[in-house]
C-alpha positions as CSV (number, residue, x, y, z in Angstrom):
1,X,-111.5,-46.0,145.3
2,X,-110.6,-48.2,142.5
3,X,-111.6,-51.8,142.8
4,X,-111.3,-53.2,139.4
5,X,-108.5,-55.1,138.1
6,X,-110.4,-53.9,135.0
7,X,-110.1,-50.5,135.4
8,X,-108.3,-49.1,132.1
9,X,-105.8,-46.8,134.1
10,X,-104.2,-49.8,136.1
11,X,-104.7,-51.7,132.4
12,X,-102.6,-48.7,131.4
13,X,-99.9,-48.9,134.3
14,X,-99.2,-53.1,133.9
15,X,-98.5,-51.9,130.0
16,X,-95.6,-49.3,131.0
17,X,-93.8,-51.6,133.7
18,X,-93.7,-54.7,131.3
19,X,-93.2,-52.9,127.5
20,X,-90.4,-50.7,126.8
21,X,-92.3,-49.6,123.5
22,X,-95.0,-48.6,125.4
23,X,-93.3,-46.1,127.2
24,X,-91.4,-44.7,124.5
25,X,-94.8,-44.4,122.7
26,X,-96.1,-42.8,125.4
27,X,-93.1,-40.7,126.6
28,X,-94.7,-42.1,130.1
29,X,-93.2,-44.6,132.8
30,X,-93.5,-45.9,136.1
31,X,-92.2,-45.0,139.5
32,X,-92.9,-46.7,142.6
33,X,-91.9,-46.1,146.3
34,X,-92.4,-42.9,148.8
35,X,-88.8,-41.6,149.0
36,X,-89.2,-41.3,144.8
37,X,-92.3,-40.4,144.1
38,X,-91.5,-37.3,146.6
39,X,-88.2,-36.5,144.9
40,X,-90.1,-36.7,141.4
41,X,-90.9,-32.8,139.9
42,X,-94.3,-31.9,140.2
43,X,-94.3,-30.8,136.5
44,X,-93.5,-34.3,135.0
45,X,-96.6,-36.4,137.5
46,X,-99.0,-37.3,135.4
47,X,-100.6,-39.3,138.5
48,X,-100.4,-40.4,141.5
49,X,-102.4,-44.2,142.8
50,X,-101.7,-45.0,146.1
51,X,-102.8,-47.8,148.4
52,X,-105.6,-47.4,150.4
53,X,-103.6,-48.3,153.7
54,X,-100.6,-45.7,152.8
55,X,-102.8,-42.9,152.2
56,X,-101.6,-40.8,154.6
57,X,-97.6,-41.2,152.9
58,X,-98.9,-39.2,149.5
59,X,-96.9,-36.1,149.7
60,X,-99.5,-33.4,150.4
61,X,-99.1,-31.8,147.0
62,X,-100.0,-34.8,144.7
63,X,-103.6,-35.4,144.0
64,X,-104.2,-39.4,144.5
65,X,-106.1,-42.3,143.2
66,X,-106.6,-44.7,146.1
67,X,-106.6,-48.3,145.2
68,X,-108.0,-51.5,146.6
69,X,-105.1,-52.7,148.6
70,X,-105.1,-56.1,147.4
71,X,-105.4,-54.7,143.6
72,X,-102.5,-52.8,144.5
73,X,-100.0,-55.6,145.5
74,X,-101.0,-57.3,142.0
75,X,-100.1,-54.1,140.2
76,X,-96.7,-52.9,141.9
77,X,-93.3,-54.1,140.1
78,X,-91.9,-55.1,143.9
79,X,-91.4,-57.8,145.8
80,X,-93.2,-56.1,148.8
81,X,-95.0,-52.7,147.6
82,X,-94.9,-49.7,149.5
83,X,-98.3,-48.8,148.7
84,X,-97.3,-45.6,146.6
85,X,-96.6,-45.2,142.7
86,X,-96.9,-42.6,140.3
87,X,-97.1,-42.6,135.9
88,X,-94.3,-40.0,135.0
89,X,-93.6,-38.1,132.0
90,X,-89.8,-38.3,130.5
91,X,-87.5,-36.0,130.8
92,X,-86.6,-34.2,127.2
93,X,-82.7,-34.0,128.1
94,X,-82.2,-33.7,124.5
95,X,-81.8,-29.9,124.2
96,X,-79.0,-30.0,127.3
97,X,-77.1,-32.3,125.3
98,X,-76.8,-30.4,122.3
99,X,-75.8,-27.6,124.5
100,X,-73.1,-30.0,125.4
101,X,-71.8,-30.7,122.1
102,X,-71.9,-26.8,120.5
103,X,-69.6,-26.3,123.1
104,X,-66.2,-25.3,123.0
105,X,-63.6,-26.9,125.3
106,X,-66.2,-28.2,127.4
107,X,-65.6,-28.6,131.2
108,X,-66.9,-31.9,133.6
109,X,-66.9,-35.3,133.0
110,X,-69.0,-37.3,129.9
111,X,-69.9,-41.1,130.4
112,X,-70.9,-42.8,127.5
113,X,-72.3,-46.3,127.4
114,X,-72.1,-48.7,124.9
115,X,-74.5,-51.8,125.0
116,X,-75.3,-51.9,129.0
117,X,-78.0,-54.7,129.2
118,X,-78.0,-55.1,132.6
119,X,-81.0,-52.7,134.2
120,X,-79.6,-52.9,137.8
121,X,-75.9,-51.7,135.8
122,X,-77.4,-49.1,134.2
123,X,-79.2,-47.7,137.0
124,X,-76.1,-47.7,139.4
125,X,-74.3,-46.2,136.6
126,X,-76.7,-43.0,136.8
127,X,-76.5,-42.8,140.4
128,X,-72.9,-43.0,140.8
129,X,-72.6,-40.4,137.9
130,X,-74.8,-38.0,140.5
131,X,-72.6,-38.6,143.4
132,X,-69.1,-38.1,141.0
133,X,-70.5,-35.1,139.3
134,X,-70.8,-36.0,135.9
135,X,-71.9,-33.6,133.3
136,X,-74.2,-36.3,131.1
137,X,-74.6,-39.8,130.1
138,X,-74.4,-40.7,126.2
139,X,-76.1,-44.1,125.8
140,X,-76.0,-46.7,122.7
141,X,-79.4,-47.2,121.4
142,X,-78.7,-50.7,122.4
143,X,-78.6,-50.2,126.2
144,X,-81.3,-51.1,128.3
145,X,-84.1,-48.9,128.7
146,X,-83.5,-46.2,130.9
147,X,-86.9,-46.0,132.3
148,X,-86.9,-49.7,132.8
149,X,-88.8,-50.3,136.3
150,X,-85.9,-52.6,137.4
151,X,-83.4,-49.2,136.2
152,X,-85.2,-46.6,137.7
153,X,-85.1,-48.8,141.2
154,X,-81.7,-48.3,141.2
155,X,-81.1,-44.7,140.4
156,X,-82.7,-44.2,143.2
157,X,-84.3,-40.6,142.2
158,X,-81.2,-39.7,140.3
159,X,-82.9,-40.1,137.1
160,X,-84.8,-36.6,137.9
161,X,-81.3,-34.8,137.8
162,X,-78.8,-36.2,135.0
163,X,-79.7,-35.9,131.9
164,X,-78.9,-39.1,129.7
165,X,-80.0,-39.3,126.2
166,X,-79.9,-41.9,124.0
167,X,-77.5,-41.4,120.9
168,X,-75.2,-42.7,118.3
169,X,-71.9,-42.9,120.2
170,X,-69.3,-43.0,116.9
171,X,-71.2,-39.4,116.0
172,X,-71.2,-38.4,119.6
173,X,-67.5,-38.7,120.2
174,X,-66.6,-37.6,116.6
175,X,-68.1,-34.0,117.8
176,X,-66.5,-34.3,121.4
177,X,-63.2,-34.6,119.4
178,X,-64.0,-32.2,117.5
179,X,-64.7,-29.7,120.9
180,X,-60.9,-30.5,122.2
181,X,-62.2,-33.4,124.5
182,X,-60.1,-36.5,124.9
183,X,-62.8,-39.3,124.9
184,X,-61.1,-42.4,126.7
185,X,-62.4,-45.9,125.9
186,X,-62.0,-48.6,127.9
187,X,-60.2,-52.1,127.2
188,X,-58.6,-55.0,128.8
189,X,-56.2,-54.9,126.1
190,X,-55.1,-51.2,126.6
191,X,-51.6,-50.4,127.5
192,X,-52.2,-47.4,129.2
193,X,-53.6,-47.4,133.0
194,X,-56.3,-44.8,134.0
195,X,-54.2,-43.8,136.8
196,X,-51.9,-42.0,133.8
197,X,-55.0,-40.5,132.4
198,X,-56.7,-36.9,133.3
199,X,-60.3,-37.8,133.3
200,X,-61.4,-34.7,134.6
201,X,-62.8,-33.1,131.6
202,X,-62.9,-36.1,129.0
203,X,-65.2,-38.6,128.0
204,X,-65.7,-42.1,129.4
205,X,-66.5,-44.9,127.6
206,X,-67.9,-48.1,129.5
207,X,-69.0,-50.8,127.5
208,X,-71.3,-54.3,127.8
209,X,-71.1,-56.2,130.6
210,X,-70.6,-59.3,128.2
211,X,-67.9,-58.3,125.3
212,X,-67.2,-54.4,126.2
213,X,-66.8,-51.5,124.0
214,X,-67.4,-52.0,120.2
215,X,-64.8,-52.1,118.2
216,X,-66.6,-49.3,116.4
217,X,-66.8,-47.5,119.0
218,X,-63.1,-48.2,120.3
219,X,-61.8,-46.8,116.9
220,X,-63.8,-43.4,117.6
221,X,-62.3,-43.0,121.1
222,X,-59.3,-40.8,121.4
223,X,-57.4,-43.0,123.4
224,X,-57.9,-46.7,125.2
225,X,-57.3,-46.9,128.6
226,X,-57.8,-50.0,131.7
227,X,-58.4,-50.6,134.7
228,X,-55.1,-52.7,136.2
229,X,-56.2,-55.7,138.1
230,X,-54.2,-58.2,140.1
231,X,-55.2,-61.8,140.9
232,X,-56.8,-64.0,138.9
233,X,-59.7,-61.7,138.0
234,X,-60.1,-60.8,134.4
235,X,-62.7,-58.7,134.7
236,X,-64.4,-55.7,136.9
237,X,-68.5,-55.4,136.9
238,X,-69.6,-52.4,134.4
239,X,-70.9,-50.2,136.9
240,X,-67.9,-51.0,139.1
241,X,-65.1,-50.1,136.3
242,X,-67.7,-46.6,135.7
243,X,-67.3,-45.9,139.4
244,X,-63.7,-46.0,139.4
245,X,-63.2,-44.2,136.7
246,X,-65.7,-41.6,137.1
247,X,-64.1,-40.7,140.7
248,X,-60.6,-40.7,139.6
C-alpha cells in the first residue's frame, strides 16, 4: 500500500491532472471513476491506483496499486472521489484521420472545432458526436486540451471511441474540398438556415464559445450556415449549436 504523499508515482499523477504539457510530453493522462476506468482498453492502462476501501470495484483484469485512503482523496481531481483512477496512454488517432482525408467522396459526418476553451464544451461535444454518429473531430490547436481532467469527465468514456486529432483547420477543410465535401461553417450572420442544409456527409464547423469561428476559418468553409433563433436570445451554447447540427 502506498502511504506517502512522497511517493514519486502519485508526484507523477498530481503533474498530469494539473499540466497540459505534461501530458503531451508524456503521451499519458488521467482518468478517474469505475464506470471509465472499465470502459478504458486494456492496451492503453499504463496503471491502475485504487483506494484501499474500493478495492473490491477494480475490474478483475487490471493489476492495482492500493492507496492510503486519505492520500487518495488529496490526489483525485473530484469533488467526492470514487476511490478508482487509472494513468492512460493517448490514443494515436492520427493515422484514421489521414485515412479520412485520402479519401474520395467521403461518407458520415466531420466536426471541426475552432478555439473551444471551455473543457466541460469540449467534452459534451465528443459525447454528443458518439451518440450522432460522427465520423471524426478536427480540433484547432487552440482548443482546450482534450485530455483535460475536467474534458475527459464529460465525455464520459467516449474519448476511447472517436478519434479527434488536433490540426490546422484552413488545411483541413482545403483537402475536405478538395474530396467533394461541403464543409459548413457556422455564423450569426449567415443567411442560410441549417434546416436548408444536407449535413449528412459535410463538415461542421463550431467555433469559440466567446467570438465563434475565425474569420480564417470562415473564408475556408464552403458555405456559412445558422442556427435561427427566436426571442431575445443572441446566442446558443457551443456544445448546444454542435448537438443540433450534428443530429439534423
Amino acid at each position: 500500500m502506498i502511504t506517502s504523499k512522497t511517493n514519486q508515482q502519485l508526484k507523477n499523477i498530481k503533474k498530469l491532472l494539473s499540466s497540459s504539457g505534461e501530458r503531451k510530453k508524456s503521451g499519458l493522462f488521467v482518468i478517474e471513476g469505475v464506470r471509465i476506468v472499465r470502459e478504458a482498453p486494456e492496451n492503453l492502462v499504463e496503471a491502475v491506483f485504487v483506494s484501499e476501501e474500493y478495492q473490491g470495484q477494480v475490474p478483475s483484469s487490471a493489476a492495482c496499486q492500493v492507496v492510503e485512503r486519505k492520500i487518495f482523496r488529496e490526489l483525485s481531481d473530484t469533488v467526492t472521489p470514487q476511490g478508482i483512477l487509472a494513468v492512460i496512454r493517448r490514443p494515436d488517432w492520427k493515422l484514421r484521420a489521414d485515412e479520412y482525408l485520402q479519401e474520395e467522396n467521403p461518407s458520415g459526418r466531420v466536426l471541426l472545432l475552432d478555439g473551444i476553451r471551455d473543457p466541460g464544451n469540449l467534452g459534451t461535444m465528443v459525447r454528443t458526436a458518439e451518440a450522432a454518429g460522427v465520423r471524426i473531430i478536427f480540433m484547432s490547436p487552440d482548443c482546450v486540451d482534450l485530455y483535460n481532467p475536467k474534458v475527459i469527465r464529460s465525455t464520459m468514456g467516449s474519448i476511447f471511441r472517436v478519434p479527434a486529432v488536433v490540426s490546422d483547420l484552413e488545411s483541413v477543410i482545403g483537402r475536405m474540398k478538395k474530396q467533394g465535401t461541403c464543409v459548413y461553417g457556422t455564423s450569426l450572420s449567415a443567411e442560410r438556415s441549417f434546416r436548408d442544409a444536407d449535413l449528412s456527409d459535410a463538415g461542421i464547423v463550431i467555433g469559440s464559445e466567446a467570438s465563434g469561428v475565425s474569420e480564417k476559418v470562415l473564408s475556408a468553409a464552403s458555405e456559412l450556415i445558422r442556427i435561427p433563433m427566436e426571442g431575445k436570445v443572441e446566442s446558443l451554447n457551443a456544445a448546444v449549436s454542435a448537438a443540433i447540427l450534428m443530429f439534423c
